[in-house]
VOGU-3710 file (C-alpha; in Angstrom, 3 decimals, decimal comma):
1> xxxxxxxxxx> -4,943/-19,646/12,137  -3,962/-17,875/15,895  -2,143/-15,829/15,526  0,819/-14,754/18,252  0,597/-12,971/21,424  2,296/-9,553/19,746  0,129/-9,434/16,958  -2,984/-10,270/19,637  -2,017/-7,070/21,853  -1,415/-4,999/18,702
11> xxxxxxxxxx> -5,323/-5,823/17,406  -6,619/-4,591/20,465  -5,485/-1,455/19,366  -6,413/-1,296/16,080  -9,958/-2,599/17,459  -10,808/0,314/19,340  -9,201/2,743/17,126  -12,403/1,385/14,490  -14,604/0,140/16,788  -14,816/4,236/18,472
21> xxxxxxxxxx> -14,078/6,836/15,969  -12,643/10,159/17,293  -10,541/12,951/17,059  -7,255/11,957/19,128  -6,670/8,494/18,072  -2,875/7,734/16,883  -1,303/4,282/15,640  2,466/4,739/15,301  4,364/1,896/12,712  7,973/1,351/12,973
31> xxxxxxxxxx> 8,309/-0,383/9,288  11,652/-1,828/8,047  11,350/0,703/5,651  11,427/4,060/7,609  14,151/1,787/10,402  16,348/-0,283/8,885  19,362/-1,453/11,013  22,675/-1,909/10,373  23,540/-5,150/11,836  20,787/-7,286/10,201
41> xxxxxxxxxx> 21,747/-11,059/9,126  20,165/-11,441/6,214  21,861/-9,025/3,499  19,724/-7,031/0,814  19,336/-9,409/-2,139  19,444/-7,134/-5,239  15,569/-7,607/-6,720  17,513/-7,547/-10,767  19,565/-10,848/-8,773  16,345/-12,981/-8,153
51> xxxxxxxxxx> 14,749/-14,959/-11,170  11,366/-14,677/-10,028  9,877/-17,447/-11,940  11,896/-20,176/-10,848  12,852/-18,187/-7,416  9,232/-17,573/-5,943  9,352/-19,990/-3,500  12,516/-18,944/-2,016  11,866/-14,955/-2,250  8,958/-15,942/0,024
61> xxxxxxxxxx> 11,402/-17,613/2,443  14,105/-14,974/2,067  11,448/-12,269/3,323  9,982/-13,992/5,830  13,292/-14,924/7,768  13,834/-10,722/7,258  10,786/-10,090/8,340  10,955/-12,494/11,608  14,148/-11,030/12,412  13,083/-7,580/12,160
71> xxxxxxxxxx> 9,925/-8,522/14,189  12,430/-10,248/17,507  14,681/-7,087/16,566  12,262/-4,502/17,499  10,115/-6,356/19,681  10,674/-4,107/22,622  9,548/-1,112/21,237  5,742/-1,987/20,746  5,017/-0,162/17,866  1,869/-0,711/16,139
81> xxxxxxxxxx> 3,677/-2,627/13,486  2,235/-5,574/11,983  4,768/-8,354/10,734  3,566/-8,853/6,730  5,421/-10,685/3,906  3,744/-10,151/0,317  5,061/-11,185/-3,304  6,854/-8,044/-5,255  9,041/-7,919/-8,007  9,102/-3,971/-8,433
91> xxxxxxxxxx> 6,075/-1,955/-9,868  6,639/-3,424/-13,353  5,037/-6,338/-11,933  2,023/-4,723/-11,290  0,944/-3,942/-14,900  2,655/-6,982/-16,113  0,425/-9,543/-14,674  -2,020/-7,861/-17,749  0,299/-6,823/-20,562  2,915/-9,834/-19,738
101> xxxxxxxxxx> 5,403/-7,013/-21,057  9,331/-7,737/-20,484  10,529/-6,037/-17,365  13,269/-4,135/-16,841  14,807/-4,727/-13,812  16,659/-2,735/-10,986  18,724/-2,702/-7,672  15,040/-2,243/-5,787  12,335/-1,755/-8,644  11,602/-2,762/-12,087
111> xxxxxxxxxx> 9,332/-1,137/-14,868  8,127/-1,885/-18,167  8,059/0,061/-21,060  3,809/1,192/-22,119  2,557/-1,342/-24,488  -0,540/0,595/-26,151  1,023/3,082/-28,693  -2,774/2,997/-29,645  -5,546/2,941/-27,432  -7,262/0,535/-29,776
121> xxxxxxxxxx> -4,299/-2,128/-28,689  -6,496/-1,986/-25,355  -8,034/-4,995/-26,863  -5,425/-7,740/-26,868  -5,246/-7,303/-22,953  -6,503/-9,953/-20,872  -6,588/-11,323/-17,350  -5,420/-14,741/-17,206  -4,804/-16,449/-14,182  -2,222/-18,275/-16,110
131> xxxxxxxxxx> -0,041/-15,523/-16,263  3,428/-15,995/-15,180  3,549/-13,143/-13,049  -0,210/-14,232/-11,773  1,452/-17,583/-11,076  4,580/-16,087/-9,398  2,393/-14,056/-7,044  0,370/-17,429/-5,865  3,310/-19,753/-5,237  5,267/-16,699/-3,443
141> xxxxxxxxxx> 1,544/-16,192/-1,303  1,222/-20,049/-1,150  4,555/-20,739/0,481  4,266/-17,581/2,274  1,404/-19,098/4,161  2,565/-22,543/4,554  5,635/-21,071/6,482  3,410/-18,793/8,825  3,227/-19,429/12,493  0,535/-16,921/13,082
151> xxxxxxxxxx> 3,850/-14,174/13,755  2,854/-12,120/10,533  0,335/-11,668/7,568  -0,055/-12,433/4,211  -0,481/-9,999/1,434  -1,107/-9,918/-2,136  0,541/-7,377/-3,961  0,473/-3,727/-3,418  -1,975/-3,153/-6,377  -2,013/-0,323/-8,620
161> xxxxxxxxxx> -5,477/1,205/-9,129  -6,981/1,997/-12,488  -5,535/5,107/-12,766  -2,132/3,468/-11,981  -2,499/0,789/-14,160  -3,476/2,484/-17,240  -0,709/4,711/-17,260  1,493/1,884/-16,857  -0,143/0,438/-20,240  -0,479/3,268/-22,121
171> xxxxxxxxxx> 2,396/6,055/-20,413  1,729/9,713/-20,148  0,570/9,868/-23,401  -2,835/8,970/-21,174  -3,125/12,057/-20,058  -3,482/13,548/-23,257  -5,866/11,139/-23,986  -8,299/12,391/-20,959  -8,730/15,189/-23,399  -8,562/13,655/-26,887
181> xxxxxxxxxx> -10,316/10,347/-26,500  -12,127/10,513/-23,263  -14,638/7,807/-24,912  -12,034/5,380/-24,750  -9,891/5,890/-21,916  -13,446/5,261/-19,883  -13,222/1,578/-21,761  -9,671/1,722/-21,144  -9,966/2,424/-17,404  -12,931/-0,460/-17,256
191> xxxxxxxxxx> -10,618/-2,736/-17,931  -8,527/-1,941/-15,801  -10,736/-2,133/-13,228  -12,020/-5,532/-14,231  -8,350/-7,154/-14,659  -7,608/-5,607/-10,514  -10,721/-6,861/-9,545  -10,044/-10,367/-11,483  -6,733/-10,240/-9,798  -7,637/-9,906/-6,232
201> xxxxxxxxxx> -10,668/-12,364/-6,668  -7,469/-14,686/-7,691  -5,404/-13,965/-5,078  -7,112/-13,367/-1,836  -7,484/-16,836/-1,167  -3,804/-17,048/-0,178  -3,949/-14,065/1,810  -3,356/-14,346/5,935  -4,732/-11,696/8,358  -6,006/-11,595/11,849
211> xxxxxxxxxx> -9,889/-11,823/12,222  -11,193/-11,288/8,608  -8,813/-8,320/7,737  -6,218/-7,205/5,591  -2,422/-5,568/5,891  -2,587/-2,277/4,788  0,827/-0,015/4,893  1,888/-2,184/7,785  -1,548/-1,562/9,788  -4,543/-4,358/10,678
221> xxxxxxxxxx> -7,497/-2,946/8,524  -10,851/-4,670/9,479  -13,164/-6,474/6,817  -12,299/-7,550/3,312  -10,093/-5,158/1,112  -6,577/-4,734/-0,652  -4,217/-1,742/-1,248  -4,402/0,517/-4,180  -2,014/2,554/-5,104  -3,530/5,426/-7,064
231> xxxxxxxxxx> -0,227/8,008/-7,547  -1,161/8,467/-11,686  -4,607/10,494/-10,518  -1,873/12,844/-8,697  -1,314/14,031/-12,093  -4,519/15,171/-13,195  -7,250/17,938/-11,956  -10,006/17,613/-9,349  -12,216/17,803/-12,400  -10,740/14,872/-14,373
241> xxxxxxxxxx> -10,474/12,692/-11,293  -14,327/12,729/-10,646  -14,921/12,354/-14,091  -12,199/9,364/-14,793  -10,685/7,760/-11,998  -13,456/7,936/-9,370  -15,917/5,664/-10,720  -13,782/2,900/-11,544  -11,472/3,341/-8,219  -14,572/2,578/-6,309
251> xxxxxxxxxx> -16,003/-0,167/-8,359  -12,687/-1,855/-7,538  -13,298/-0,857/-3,774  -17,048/-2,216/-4,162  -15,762/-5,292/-5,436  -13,245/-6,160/-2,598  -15,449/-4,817/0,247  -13,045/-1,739/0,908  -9,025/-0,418/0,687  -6,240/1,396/2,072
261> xxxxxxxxxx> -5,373/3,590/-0,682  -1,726/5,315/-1,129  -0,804/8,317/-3,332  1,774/11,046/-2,691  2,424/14,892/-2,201  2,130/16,075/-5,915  -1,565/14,935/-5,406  -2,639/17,546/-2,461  -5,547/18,825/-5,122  -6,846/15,719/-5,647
271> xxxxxxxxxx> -6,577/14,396/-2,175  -10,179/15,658/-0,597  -11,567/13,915/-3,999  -9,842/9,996/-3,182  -11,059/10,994/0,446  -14,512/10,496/-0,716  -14,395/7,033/-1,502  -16,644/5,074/-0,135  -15,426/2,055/2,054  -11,822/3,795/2,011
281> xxxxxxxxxx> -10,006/2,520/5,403  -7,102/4,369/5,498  -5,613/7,061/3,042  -1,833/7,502/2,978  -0,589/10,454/1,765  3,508/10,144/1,171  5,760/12,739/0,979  7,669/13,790/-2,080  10,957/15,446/-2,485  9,984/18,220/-4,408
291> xxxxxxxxxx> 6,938/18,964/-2,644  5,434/20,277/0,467  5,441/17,871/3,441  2,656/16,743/4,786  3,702/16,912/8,020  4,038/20,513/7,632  0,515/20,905/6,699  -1,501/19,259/8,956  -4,291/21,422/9,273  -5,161/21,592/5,658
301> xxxxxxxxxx> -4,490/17,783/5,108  -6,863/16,671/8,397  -10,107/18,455/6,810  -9,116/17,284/3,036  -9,173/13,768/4,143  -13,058/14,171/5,495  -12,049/11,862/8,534  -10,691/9,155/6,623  -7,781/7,846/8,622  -5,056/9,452/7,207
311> xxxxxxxxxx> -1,417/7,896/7,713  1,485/9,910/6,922  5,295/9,826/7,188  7,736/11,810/9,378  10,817/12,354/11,861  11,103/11,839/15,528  11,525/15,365/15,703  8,779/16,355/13,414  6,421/14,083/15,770  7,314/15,669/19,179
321> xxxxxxxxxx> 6,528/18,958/17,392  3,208/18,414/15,974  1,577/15,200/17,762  -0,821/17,664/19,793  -1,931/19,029/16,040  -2,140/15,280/14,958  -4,805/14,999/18,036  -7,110/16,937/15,782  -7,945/13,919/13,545  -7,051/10,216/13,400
331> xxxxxxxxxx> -3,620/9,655/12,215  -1,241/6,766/12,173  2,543/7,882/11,551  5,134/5,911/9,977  8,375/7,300/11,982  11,979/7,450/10,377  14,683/6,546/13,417  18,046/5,291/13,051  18,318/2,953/16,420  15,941/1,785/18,374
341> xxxxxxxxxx> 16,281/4,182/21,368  14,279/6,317/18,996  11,995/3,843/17,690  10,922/3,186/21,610  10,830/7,324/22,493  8,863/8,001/18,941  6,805/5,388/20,922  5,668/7,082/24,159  5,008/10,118/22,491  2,379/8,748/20,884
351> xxxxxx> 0,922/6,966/23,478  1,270/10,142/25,669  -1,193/11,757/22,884  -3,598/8,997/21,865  -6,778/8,342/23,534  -6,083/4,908/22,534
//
């Protein structure tokens, strides 16, 4: 497919910032969810109002018109943005493709409840691609790309990783299991690495991305890969991450040819570890409020992330204070504005401080 002017300009970008890596390089992303205007047409749909398997096709039509609108909205501002649509139902979703668990719905997520009050019950899970929530995902992707004019990409979900997934299944009684049963949470984690890998075999031919790539957090990520989210190894040691969650994180990686990888601020000791994955694009690290900002520790986080891309979240203000600091590595920033005045100054002072 070609894709549009915008998104065109916006991969020259993204080219050089891969094609030349070096200190100084910064992508800014105005998302819709760190700007989200007042006046937009198309209201927030409750997710607990949509009945996703008889509504798929028209969630995927309800978020692209959002998504177009948000695109013509802020099209002035030139952000490094890229328009994506991908199917979601909350983060209950993402373990119940396996466990086909009821979900418990909310105003903007949904869980599930864990389904293995024994680790043996690990062996009644199976992929199949028959799967309602398997199926859900493919018609959403399907229409998704069917609509598409070449104005935004395609995604498959945002996938949890092993670690993720597993303590989805099993709760935090997992982490008690690290040290009671480490024998089988290694089978437990293998299959949870084999179901995300049997997943995204299943889904990424419905995917839609410029030149090869993949959406990752909003950015244009080069070669074949998906998005992880790996937030339940944020709750373990250095130690038990190398010896758990490592291995079958990057089997998953090896398997899709690479990933942008999210976890969040109550994982800063395990962050240099996920760092070292290999084939790991990008490596967002989101802020938590109970823990130290990111932002505010720059310096530590740019040599933890062993120049892995790193893309983090923060104010207008908190980027005219520190985008010189930001120089030091390769950073793209997710900005929170409230009008679009500060979407387009966040902007230029990025540009001013990029060598791209």
């Amino acid at each position: 497919m070609d894709f549009s002017p915008e998104i065109n300009q916006k991969l020259e970008r993204y080219k050089a910032f891969y094609g030349r890596p070096e200190a100084g390089q910064l992508l800014i992303t105005i998302p819709p969810y760190t700007y989200s205007p007042a006046d937009r047409p198309l209201a927030d749909v409750p997710l607990s109002a949509w009945r996703p398997f008889e509504d798929a096709e028209r969630m995927a039509e309800y978020h692209v018109g959002q998504e177009r609108w948000f695109a013509e909205h802020t099209r002035d501002v030139l952000s490094d943005y890229i328009p994506s649509v991908g199917p979601g139902y909350g983060i209950g979703m993402n373990s119940a493709f396996l466990s086909n668990a009821p979900l418990i719905p909310a105003e903007d997520t949904s869980w599930i409840h864990p389904v293995l009050d024994e680790l043996s019950d690990m062996k009644k899970l199976r992929f199949d691609p028959d799967n309602p929530w398997v199926d859900f995902m493919r018609r959403y992707m399907k229409r998704a790309v069917e609509l598409c004019e070449g104005d935004y990409c395609v995604n498959m979900l945002a996938a949890f990783a092993p670690s993720d997934l597993a303590n989805a299944l099993r709760g935090n009684q997992l982490f008690y299991d690290l040290y009671d049963e480490p024998e089988q949470v290694d089978e437990l984690l293998s299959q949870c690495a084999d179901a995300i890998i049997a997943l995204y075999r299943e889904l990424v031919p419905y995917t839609l991305a410029p030149d090869g790539g993949f959406n990752g957090g909003g950015m244009w990520i080069p070669g074949s890969g998906l998005f992880l989210s790996e937030d339940g190894a944020d709750l373990c040691s250095p130690e038990q991450y190398d010896r758990f969650f490592f291995p079958q994180t990057q089997r998953v990686i090896d398997a899709a040819g690479g990933a942008y990888i999210h976890h969040h601020a109550q994982g800063w000791k395990v962050h240099g570890r996920i760092a070292g994955l290999k084939n790991l694009r990008f490596l967002e690290f989101s802020w938590d409020p109970n823990r130290p900002r990111p932002v505010d520790h720059l310096d530590e986080l740019l040599e933890l992330s062993l120049k892995v891309p790193l893309q983090i979240r923060c104010t207008l203000k908190d980027l005219k204070e520190r985008a010189g600091q930001m120089r030091q590595g390769r950073v793209s920033v997710m900005v929170n504005v409230d009008t679009l005045e500060e979407a387009k100054e966040a902007v230029r002072v990025v540009r001013r401080n990029s060598v791209i």
